[in-house]
C-alpha positions in Angstrom: -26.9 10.4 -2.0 -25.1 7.7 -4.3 -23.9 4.4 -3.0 -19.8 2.7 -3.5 -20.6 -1.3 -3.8 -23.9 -0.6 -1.3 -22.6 1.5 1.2 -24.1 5.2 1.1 -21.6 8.1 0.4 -22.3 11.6 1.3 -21.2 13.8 -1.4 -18.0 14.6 0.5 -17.0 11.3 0.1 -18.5 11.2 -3.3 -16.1 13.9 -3.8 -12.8 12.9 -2.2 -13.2 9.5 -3.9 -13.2 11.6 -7.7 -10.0 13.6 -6.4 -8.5 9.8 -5.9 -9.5 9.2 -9.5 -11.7 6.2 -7.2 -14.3 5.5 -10.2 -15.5 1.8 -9.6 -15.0 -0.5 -6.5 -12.4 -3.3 -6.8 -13.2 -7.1 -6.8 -12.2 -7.2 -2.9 -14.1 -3.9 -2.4 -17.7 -5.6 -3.9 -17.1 -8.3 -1.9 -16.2 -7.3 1.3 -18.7 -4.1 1.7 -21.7 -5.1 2.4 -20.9 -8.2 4.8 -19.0 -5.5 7.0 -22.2 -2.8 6.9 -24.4 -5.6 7.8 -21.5 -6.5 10.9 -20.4 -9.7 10.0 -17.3 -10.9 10.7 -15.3 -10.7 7.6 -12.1 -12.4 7.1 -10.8 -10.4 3.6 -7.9 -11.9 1.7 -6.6 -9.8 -1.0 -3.3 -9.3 -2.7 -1.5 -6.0 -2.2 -2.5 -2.7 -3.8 -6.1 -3.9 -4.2 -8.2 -1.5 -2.3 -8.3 -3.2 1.2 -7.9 -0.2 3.1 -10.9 1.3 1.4 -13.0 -1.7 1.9 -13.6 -1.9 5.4 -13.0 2.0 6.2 -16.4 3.3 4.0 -18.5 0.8 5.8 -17.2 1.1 9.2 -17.3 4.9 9.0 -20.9 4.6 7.9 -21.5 2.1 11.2 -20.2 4.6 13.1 -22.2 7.4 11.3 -25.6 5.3 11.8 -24.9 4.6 15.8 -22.8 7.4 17.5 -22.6 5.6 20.7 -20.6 3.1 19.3 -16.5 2.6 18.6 -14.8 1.1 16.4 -11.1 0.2 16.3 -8.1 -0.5 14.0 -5.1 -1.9 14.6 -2.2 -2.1 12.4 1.5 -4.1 12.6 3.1 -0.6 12.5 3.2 3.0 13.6 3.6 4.3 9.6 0.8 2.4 8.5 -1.8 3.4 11.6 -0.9 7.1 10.7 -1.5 6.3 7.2 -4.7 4.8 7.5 -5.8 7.4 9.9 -5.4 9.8 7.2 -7.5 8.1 4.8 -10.0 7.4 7.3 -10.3 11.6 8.1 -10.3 12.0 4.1 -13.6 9.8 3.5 -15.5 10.0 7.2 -18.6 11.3 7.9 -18.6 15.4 9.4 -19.9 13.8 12.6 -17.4 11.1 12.9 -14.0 11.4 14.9 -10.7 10.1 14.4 -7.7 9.6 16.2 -4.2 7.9 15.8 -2.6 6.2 18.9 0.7 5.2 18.2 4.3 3.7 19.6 6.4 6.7 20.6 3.7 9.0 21.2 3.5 10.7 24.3 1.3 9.9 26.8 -0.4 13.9 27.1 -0.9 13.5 23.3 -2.6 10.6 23.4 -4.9 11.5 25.8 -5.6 14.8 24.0 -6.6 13.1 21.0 -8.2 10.4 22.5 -11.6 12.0 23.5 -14.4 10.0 25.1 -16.8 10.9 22.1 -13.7 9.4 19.8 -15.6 6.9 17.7 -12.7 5.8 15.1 -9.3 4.8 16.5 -6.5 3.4 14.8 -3.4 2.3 16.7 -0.1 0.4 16.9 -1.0 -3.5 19.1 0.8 -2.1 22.3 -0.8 1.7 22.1 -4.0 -0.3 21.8 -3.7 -2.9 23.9 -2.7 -0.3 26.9 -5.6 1.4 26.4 -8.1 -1.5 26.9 -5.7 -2.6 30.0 -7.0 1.2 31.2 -10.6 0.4 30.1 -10.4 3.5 27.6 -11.9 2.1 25.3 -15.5 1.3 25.7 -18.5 0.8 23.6 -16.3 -1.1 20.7 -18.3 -2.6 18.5 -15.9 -3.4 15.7 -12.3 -4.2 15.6 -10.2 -4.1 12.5 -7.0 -6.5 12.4 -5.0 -4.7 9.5 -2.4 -7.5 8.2 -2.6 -9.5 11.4 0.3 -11.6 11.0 2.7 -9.2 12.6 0.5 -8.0 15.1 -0.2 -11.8 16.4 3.6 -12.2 18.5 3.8 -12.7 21.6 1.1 -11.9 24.5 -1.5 -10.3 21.6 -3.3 -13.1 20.2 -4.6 -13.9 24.4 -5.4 -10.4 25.0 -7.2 -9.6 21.4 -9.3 -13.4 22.2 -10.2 -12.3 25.5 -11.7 -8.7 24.1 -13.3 -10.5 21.5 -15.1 -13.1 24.1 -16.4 -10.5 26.2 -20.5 -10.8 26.3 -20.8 -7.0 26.1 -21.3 -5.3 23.6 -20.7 -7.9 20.5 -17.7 -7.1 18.6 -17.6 -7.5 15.0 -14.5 -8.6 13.8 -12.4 -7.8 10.5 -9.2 -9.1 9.5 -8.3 -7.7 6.2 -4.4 -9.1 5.0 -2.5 -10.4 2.1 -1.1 -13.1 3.4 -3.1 -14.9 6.5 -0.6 -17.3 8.5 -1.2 -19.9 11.3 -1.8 -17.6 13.9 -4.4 -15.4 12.3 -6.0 -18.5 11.2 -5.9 -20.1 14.9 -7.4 -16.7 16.5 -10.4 -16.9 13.6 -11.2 -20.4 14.8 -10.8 -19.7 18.5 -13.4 -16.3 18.0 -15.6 -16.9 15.3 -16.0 -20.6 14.7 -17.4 -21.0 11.1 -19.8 -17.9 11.5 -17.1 -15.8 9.6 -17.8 -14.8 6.3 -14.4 -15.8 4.0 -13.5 -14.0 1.3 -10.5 -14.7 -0.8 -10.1 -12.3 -4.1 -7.8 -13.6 -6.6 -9.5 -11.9 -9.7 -7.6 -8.8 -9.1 -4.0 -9.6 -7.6 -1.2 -7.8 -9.0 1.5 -10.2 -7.5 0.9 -12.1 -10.9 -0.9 -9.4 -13.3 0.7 -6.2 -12.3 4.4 -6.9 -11.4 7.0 -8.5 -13.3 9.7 -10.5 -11.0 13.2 -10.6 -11.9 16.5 -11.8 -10.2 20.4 -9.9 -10.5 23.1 -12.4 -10.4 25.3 -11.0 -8.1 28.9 -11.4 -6.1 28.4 -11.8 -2.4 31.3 -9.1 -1.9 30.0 -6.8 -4.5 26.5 -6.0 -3.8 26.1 -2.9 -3.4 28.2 -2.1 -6.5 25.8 -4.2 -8.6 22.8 -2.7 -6.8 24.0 1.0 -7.6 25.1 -0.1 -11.5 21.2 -1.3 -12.1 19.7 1.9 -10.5 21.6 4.2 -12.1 21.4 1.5 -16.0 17.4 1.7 -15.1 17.1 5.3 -14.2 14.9 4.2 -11.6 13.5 7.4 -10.1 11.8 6.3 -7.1 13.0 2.8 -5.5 12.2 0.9 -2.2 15.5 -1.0 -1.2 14.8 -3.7 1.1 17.4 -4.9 3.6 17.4 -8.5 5.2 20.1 -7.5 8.1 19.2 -3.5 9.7 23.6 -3.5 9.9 23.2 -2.7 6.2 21.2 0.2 6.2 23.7 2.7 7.4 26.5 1.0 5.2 24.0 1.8 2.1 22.7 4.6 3.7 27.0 6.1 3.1 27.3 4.7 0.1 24.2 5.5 -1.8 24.5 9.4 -0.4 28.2 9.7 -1.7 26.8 8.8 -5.0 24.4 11.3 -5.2 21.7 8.6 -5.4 19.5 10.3 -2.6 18.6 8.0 -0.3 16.6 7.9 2.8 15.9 5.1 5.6 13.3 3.1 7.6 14.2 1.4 10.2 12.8 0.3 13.6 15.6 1.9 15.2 14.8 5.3 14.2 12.5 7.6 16.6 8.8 7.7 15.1 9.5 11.8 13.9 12.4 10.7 11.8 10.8 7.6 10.4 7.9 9.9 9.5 10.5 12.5 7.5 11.9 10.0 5.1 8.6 8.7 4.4 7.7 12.2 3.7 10.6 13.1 2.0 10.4 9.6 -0.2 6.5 10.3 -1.4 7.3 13.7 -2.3 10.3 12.7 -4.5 12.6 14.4 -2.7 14.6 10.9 -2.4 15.3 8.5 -4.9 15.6 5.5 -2.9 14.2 4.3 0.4 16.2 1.6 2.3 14.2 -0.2 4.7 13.9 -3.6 6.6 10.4 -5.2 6.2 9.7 -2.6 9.0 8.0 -0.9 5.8 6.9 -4.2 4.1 3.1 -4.1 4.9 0.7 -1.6 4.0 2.8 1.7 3.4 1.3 3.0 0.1 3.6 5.0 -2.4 1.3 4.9 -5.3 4.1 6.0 -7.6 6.6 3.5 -7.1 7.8 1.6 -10.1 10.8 -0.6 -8.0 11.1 -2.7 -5.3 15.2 -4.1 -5.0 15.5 -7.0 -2.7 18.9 -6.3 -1.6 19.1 -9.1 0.6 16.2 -12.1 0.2 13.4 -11.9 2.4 12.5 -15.2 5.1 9.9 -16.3 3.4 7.2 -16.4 0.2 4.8 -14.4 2.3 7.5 -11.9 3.5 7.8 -11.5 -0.3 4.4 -10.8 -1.2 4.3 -7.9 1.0 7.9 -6.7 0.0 7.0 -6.7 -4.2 3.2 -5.3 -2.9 5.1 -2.1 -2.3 4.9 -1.3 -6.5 2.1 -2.3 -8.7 -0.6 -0.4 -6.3 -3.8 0.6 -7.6 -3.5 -0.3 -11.0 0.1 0.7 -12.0 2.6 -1.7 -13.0 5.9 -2.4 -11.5 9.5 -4.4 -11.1 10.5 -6.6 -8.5 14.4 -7.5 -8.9 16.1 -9.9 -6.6 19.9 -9.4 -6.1 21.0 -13.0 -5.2 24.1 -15.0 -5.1 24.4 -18.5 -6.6 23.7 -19.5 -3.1 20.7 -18.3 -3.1 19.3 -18.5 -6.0 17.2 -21.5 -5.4 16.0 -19.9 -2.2 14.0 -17.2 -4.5 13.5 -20.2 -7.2 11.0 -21.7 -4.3 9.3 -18.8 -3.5 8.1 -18.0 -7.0 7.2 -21.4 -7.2 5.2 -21.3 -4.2 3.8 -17.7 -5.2 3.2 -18.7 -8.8 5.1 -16.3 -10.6 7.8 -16.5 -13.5 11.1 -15.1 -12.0 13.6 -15.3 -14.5 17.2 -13.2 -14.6 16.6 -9.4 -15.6 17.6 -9.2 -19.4 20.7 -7.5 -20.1 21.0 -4.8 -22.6 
């Protein structure tokens, strides 16, 4: 039996991490791996594309292998990226390990069906999971994953997640893995875990400044999508995520892309979960050219082979942003991130790089 930065790996996973051309663990993956065996809390800070996922899933899987009376649970800002890292977490697990996906706009019978009471991996959306400790369905937790907790911290979560995580019984380990961690996450860590946490922030490997080059469009407020068309189509951009800041815009492209030929698909949180799934589908198996999303696809959703990320319309923020360009430059490959902005708001983007640390200068004509 080898080991992947100390945690043992049967030679199925051995295997399935060749087939992902996986050869050596990255900076955040050393790191992080043995706190999280040992059960820890872990707070992990990495940029996008840098092998989070992977970090906590072998050593939580190998938890789980090591004491099959316990759970442990994941919870992620969005139905797409719960699925996805369900998926990855059936492609590396232990035979005796169990996995299920409880998600927004699943049924109630499938849930249950996949929910068994020997399920010791479960990954869900915040309500899905929430629900199902309200219904005390989910005993014997030992660790609890906060996947990009940002998101998931509106509202009534960040009470309910610190009264789970004060219970006396059992302990829960606690693991917030994110890109970016805002006031909340940081206000729930102090609230739970005090200073016993172990911290970890990776900067050695982030492709926000290494692996991604920024650039910005000048553009005319009334001629955006024109411009935005005339780049893809100069660029030959085969595969490009198309990131909307109002949803209203999404059908409008939606027309307008499709009458060009451009093959597009969309993301929206006002699609059902099935057709969201499709284009996602549809988008990874090159079947579309262009995704156009809100930030509804922002965090987590890995496409390894996407070379462009489009800001359409600016994100709200320099965090917003991270996660938004984090969508190319994944696992080693490089990628473009082009702002379309006005005059307006050009100083808008002009602060974020600034606050990000990156060089965003006007795309160079040809």
């Amino acid at each position: 039996m080898s080991d992947f930065a100390g945690v043992p790996l049967t030679e199925t996973q051995a295997a399935a991490l060749r087939e992902a051309d996986i050869v050596d663990p990255t900076p955040c993956q050393r790191a992080a791996m043995s706190v999280i065996l040992a059960g820890q809390h872990c707070v992990l800070q990495s940029g996008t594309g840098t092998g989070k996922t992977l970090a906590y899933l072998l050593p939580v899987l190998q938890r789980l292998a090591n004491d099959a009376a316990s759970r442990a649970v994941i919870v992620a800002p969005s139905s797409e990226l719960a699925i996805q890292i369900s998926n990855v977490a059936r492609r590396y697990k232990p035979e005796a390990v169990s996995v299920a996906a409880v998600v927004a706009g699943a049924s109630h019978k499938k849930t249950r069906e996949r929910l068994q009471k020997s399920t010791q991996l479960v990954v869900g959306s915040p309500g899905r999971i929430l629900e199902l400790y309200s219904q005390r369905k989910l005993k014997n937790v030992t660790t609890l994953v906060l996947d990009e907790p940002d998101p998931i911290l509106v509202g009534e979560t960040p009470r309910a997640l610190s009264e789970i995580l004060s219970r006396p019984e059992p302990k829960v380990q606690l693991v917030v893995v994110g890109a970016t961690l805002g006031p909340k996450t940081k206000s729930l860590l102090a609230e739970v875990t005090g200073e016993s946490a172990v911290r970890l922030s990776i900067e050695a490997d982030a492709p926000l400044q290494q692996q991604i080059l920024h650039y910005f469009v000048p553009v005319g407020g009334d001629r955006r999508e024109v411009d935005l068309l005339r780049f893809i189509e100069q660029q030959a951009c085969q595969q490009a995520i198309v990131f909307v800041s109002e949803p209203r815009h999404i059908g409008h492209l939606f027309r307008y892309l499709t009458e060009r030929a451009v093959r597009p698909v969309t993301l929206s949180d006002e699609r059902t979960k099935q057709q969201r799934r499709a284009a996602l589908d549809a988008f990874s198996a090159g079947k579309a050219r262009v995704l156009v999303t809100t930030d509804a696809a922002a965090r987590g959703i890995d496409v390894p082979a996407i070379d462009w990320v489009l800001h359409y319309g600016l994100p709200s923020s320099a965090p917003a942003y991270v996660h938004r360009a984090g969508r190319t430059g994944r696992a080693g490959r490089n990628g473009t991130s082009v702002s379309f902005v006005t005059q307006r708001e050009l100083p808008i983007l002009q602060s974020f790089a600034k606050q990000l640390r990156i060089a965003c200068p006007a795309f160079p004509r040809r």
